[in-house]
C-alpha positions in Angstrom: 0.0 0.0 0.0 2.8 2.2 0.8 4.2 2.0 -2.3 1.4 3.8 -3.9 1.2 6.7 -1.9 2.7 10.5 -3.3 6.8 10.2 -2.2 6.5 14.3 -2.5 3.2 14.9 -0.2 4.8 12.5 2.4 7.6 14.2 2.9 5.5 17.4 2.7 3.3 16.3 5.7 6.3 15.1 7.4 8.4 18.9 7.4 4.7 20.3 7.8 4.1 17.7 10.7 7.3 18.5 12.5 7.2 22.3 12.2 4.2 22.2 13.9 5.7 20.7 16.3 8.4 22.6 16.5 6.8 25.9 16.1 5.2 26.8 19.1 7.9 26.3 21.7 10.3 29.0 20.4 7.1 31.1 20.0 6.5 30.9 23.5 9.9 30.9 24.7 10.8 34.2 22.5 8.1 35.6 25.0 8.4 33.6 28.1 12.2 34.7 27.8 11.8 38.8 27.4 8.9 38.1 30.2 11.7 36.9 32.6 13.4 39.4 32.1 10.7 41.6 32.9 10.0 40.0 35.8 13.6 40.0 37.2 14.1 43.8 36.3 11.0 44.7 38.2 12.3 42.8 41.1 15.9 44.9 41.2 13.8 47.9 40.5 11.3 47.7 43.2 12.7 44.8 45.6 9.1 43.8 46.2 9.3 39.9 46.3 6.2 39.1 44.2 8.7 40.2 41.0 11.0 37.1 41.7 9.0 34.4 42.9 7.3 34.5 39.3 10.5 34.6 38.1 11.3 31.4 39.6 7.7 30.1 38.9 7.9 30.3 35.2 11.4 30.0 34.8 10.9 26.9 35.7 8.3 26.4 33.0 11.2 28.0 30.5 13.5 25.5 31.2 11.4 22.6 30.2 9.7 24.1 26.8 13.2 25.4 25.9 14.6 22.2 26.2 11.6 20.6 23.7 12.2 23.7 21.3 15.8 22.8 21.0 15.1 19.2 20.0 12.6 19.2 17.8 14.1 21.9 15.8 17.4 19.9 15.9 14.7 16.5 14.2 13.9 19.2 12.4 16.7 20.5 10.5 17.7 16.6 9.3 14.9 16.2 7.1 17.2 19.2 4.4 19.7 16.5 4.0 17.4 13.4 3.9 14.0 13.9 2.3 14.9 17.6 0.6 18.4 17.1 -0.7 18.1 18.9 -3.6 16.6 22.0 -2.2 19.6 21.8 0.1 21.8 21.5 -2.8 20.2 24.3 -4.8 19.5 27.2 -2.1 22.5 25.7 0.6 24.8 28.6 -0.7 22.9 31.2 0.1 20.1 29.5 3.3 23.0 27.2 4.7 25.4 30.5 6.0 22.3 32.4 7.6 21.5 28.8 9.6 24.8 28.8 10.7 25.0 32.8 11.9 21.9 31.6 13.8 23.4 28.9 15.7 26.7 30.8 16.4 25.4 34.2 17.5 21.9 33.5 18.9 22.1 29.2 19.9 25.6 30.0 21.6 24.3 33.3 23.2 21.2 30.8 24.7 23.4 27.9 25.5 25.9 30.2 27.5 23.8 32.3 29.8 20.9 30.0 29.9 23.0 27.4 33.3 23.6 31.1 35.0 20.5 31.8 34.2 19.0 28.4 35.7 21.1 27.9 38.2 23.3 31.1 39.0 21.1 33.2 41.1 22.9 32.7 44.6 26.7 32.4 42.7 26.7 35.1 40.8 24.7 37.8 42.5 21.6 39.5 41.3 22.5 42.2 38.9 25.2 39.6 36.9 22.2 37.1 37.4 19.8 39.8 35.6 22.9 40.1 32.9 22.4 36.8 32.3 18.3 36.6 31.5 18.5 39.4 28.8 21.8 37.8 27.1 19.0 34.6 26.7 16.0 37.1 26.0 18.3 38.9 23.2 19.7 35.3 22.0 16.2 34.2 21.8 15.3 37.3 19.2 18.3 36.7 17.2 17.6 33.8 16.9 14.4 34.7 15.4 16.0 37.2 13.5 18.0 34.6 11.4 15.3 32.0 10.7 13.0 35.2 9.3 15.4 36.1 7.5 15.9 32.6 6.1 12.2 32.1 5.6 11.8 35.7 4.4 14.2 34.8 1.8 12.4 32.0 0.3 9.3 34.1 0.4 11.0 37.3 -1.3 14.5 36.3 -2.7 17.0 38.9 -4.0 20.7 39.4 -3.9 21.6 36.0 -5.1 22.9 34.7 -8.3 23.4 31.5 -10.3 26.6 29.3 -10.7 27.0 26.8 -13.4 25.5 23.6 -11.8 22.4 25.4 -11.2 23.0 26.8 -7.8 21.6 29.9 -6.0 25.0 31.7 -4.7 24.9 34.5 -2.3 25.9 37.8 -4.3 24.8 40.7 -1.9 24.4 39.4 1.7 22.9 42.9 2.5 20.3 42.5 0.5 19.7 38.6 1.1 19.4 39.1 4.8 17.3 42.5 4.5 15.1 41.1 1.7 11.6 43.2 1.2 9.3 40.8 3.6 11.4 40.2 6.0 10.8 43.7 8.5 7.5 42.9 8.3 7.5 39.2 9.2 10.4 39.3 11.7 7.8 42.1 13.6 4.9 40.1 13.2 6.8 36.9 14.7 7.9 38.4 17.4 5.0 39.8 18.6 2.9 37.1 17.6 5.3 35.2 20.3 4.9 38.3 22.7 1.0 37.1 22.8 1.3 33.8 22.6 3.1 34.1 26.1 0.6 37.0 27.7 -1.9 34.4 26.5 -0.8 31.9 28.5 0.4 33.8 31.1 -2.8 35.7 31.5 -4.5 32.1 31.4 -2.7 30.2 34.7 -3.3 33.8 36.4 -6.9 33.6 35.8 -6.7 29.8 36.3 -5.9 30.3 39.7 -8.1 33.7 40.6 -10.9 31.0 39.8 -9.7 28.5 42.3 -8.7 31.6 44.5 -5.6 30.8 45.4 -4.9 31.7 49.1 -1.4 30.1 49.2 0.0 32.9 46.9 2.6 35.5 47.0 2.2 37.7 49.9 -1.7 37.5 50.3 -4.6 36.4 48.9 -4.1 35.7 45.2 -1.1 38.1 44.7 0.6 36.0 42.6 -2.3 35.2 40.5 -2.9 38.7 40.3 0.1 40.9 39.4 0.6 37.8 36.5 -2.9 38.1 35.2 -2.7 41.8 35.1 0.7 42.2 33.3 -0.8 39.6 30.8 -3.9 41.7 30.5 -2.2 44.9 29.9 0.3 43.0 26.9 -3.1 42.0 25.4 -4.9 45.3 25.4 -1.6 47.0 24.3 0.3 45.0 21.8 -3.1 43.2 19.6 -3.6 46.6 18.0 -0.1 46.7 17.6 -0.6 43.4 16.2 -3.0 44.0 13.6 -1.8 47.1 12.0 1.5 45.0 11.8 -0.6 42.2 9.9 -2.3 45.2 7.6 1.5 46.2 6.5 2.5 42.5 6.2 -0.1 41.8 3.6 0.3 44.8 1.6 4.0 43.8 1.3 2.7 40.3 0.6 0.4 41.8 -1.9 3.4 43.0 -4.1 5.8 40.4 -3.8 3.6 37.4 -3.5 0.2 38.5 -5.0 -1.2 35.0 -6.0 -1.2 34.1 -2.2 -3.1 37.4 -1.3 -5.6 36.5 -4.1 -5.7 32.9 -2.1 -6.1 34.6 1.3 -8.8 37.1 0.3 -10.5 34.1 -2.0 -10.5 36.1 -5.0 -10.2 33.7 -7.7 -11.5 36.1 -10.5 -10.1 39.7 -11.1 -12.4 42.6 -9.9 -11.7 45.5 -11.9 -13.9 48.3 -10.1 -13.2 47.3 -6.4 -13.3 44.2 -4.9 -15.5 42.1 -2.2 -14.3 41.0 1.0 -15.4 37.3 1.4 -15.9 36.4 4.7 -16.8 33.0 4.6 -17.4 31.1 1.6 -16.4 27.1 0.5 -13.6 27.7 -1.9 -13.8 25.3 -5.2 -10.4 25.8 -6.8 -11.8 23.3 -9.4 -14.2 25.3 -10.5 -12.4 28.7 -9.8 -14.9 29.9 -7.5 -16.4 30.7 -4.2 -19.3 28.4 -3.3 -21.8 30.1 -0.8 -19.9 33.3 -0.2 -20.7 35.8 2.4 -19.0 39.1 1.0 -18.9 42.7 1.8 -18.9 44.6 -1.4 -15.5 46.8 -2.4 -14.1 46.5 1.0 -11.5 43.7 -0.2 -10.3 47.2 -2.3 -10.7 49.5 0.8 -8.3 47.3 2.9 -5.4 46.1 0.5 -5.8 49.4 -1.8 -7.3 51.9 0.6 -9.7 52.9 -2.2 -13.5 51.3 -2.7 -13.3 51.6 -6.3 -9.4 49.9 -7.0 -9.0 47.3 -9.4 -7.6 44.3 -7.4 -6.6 41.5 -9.9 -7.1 37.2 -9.2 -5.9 34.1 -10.1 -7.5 34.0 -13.5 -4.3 36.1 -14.5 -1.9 33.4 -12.9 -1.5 29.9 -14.9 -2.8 27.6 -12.5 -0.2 25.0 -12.4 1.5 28.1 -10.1 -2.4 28.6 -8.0 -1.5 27.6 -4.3 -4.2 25.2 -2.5 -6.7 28.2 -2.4 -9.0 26.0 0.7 -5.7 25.8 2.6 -4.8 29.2 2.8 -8.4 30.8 2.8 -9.5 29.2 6.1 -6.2 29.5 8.1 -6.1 32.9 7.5 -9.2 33.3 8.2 -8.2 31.3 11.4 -5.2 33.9 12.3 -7.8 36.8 11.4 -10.3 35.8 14.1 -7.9 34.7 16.8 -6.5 37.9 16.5 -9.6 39.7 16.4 -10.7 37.5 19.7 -6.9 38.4 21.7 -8.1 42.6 20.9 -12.0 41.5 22.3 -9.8 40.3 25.6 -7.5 43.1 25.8 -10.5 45.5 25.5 -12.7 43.5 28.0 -9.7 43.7 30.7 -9.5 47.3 29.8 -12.9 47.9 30.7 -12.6 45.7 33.9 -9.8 47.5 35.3 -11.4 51.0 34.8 -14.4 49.3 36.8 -12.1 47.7 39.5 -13.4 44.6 38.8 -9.7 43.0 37.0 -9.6 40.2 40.1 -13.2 40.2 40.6 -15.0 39.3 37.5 -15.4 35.8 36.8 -16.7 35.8 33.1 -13.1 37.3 32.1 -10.8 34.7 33.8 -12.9 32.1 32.0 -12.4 34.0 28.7 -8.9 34.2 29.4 -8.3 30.9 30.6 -10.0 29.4 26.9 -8.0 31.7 25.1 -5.2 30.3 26.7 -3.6 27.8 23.8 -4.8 30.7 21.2 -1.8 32.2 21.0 -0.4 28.5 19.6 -3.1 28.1 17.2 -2.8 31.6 15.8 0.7 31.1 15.1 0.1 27.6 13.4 -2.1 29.2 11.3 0.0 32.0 10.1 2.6 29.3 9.3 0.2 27.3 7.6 -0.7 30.7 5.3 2.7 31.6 5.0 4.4 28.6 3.8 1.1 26.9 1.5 0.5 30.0 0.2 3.9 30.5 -1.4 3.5 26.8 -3.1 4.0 25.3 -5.5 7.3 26.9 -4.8 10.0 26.0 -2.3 12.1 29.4 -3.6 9.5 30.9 -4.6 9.4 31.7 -8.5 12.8 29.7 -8.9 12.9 26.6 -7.0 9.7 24.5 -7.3 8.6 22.3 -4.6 8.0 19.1 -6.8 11.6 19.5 -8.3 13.3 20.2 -4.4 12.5 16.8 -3.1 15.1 14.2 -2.2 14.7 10.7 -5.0 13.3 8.5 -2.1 11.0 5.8 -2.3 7.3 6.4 -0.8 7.9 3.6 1.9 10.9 5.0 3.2 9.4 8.8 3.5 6.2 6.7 5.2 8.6 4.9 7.7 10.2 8.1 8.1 7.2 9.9 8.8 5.2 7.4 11.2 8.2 7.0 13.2 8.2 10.8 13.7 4.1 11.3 14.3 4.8 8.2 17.4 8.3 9.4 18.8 6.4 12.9 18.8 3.4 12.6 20.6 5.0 10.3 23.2 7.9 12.4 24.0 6.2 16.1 23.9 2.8 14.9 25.1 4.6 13.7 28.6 6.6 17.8 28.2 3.3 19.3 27.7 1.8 17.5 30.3 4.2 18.3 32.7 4.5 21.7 32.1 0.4 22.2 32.3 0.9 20.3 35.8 3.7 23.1 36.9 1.3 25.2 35.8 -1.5 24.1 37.9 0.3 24.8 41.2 0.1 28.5 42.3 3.2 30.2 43.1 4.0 30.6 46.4 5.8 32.8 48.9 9.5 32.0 48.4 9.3 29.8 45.5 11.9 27.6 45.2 12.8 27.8 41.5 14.8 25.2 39.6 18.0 24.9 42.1 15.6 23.2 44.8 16.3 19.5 45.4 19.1 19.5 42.9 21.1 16.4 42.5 24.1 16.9 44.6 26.3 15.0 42.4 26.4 13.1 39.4 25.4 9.1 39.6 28.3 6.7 39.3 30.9 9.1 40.4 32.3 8.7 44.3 32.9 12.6 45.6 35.7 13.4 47.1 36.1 14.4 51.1 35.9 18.1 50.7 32.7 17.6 48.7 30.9 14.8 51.0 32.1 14.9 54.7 30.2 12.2 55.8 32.8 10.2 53.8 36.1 9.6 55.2 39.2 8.3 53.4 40.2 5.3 54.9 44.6 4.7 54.6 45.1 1.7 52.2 45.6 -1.6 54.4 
């Protein structure tokens, strides 16, 4: 049976399986991490202790979805030599340098601080200590800054030339790094991550004003509280933020990747005296059109064009052997739309709760809060999903197709491959997940411990020496 499966679409669900994955833990630790920092700054700044036990509450939390970030991104990063070998081959000149500035400047920058950061807080004191958490907050951007720019690259590739076996070489690394997508998507990342993590945050805050929480910080719920409300004010704040960064990111998109816009907006026929916005609608790319639409006349125009009456072109001017899967990409971003829209509705509500004095008080928001708690994760798959299947059928996209990228591997092999990875993957991160939603479901306390508590105090197999364990005497040889 395997044999007569697609070689190509299996190791397309595979990468698409495994980003997934890997996708929404350096999402939330590109937050978690600049929140730690936060957290640890307000504590210097203030010295009231509410600051650090959070610190050591969700650094804690860091620690483990770091950890699962690092590995499945490391799974990851195989599947370029194994099942996309010739993508590899073709665009490693140019991709396989900006992978490797990432792991030298922002992996190293992580991997160094991140033990102080852990472990350092009584042996190094508190202001080295606090030295520490940004060098990991700032390694966790650049590294986001790099992968962007990678992804930006395939997205909106310039400065590169060709060699004569057919390779993309790197001619202007100015202009390959700062390609025209990639401001717009390395903001929209990061505070997409930013979210994800006031999501969450804001979610065990309220979690635990429901169950109210007399065993926290300093007094009734003060734990709870001061997290819930930072994660309320990141909500009301940054989502506007947020969406006028997502307005700029798809009139970029517009002119560098139209045919994916025309996906997005479902617009498979040109509209030459302003355009409807479809809201829902069952896209048939078969047929070229949208089944049971619900449209607003002209206002596709008004948002991509600013005008009511602008032309706004569709796929009937692309050849359809280059039309993305239109369903796809029509009802994730539709997805990442009204999550968005939903994160702004809770930012507003908290606004209004606070003006009432009712943050702490109002139960109807900390259940809000607590389901849009995995939103965050889902908002950011679905961008991913929009990003990446709207640029198909190309891997580079206009020079590098997807179906010509591939590795020459059987369809078993890629299915082996690929079930191994779906088992190995819910086994190992289902038990992280699970463990971090139980770390979550203790409130944090007066003096929280943090990570160093009940530490190993030395490494199995290996006898310690009489300085290190007194209660062990060297005997004289008989």
């Amino acid at each position: 049976m395997l044999s007569t499966l697609d070689a190509l679409l299996l190791a397309r669900i595979q990468f698409g399986f495994t980003v997934a994955f890997h996708i929404i833990f350096p999402a939330f630790s590109i937050g978690l991490a600049s929140y730690l920092a936060v957290l640890e700054g307000l504590w210097l700044a203030t010295g009231r202790s509410v600051y650090l036990d959070l610190f050591k509450y969700w650094v804690k939390i860091f620690a483990v979805a770091f950890a699962m970030g690092v590995v499945s991104g490391l799974v990851m990063s195989y599947q370029f030599g194994t099942n996309w070998s010739v993508f590899s081959d073709k665009a490693g000149p140019v991709l396989g340098p900006l992978m490797a500035y990432e792991v030298l400047s922002a992996f190293f920058l992580e991997a160094g601080f991140l033990g102080v950061m852990l472990f350092g807080m009584s042996k190094v004191g508190p202001r080295l200590h606090f030295l520490a958490t940004l060098a990991v907050a700032v390694g966790t951007f650049f590294s986001a800054f790099w992968i962007l720019s990678v992804n930006s690259w395939m997205q909106t590739p310039q400065g590169y030339g060709s060699n004569a076996a057919g390779q993309l070489i790197p001619l202007d690394w100015w202009a390959i790094i700062f390609n025209p997508s990639f401001p717009y998507r390395l903001v929209h990342m990061v505070l997409a991550a930013y979210l994800t993590t006031a999501l969450v945050v804001g979610a065990v805050g309220a979690w635990h004003l429901l169950r109210d929480c007399r065993r926290a910080v300093g007094g009734p719920s003060e734990g709870a509280r001061t997290m819930f409300s930072m994660a309320m004010w990141m909500a009301a704040l940054v989502a506007p933020v947020q969406i006028a960064a997502g307005d700029a990111h798809g009139l970029n998109t517009l002119e560098h990747q139209p045919a994916k816009v025309m996906a997005m907006e479902g617009h498979f026929e040109s509209h030459p005296a302003g355009a409807p916005l479809i809201l829902f609608g069952l896209p048939n790319q078969a047929a070229g059109r949208v089944d049971y639409a619900l449209e607003i006349p002209r206002l596709s125009s008004l948002i991509l064009k600013h005008d009511l009456d602008a032309p706004l072109k569709g796929l009937d001017t692309v050849p359809r052997e280059n039309w993305p899967p239109v369903p796809v990409v029509f009802w994730s971003f539709r997805v990442m739309v009204g999550l968005g829209f939903l994160i702004l509705f809770l930012g507003l509500l908290s606004l209004v709760a606070r003006l009432r004095g009712r943050l702490y008080e109002w139960p109807l928001l900390h259940r809000f809060a607590v389901a849009m708690g995995p939103a965050g994760f889902v908002a950011v798959v679905a961008g991913w999903i929009t990003t990446e299947v709207g640029r198909q059928p190309f891997t580079v996209y206009g020079l590098l197709r997807t179906a010509d990228s591939a590795s020459p591997l059987s369809a078993p092999a890629v299915a082996g491959s690929l079930i191994a990875f779906v088992l190995i993957y819910f086994a190992v991160f289902s038990m992280g997940v699970l463990y971090i939603l139980r770390l979550m479901s203790k409130p944090p306390s007066y003096g929280e411990p943090g990570v160093e508590a009940g530490k190993p105090i030395r490494t199995a197999g290996i006898t310690p020496a009489p300085s290190v364990d007194p209660d062990r005497a060297m005997q004289p040889a008989e």
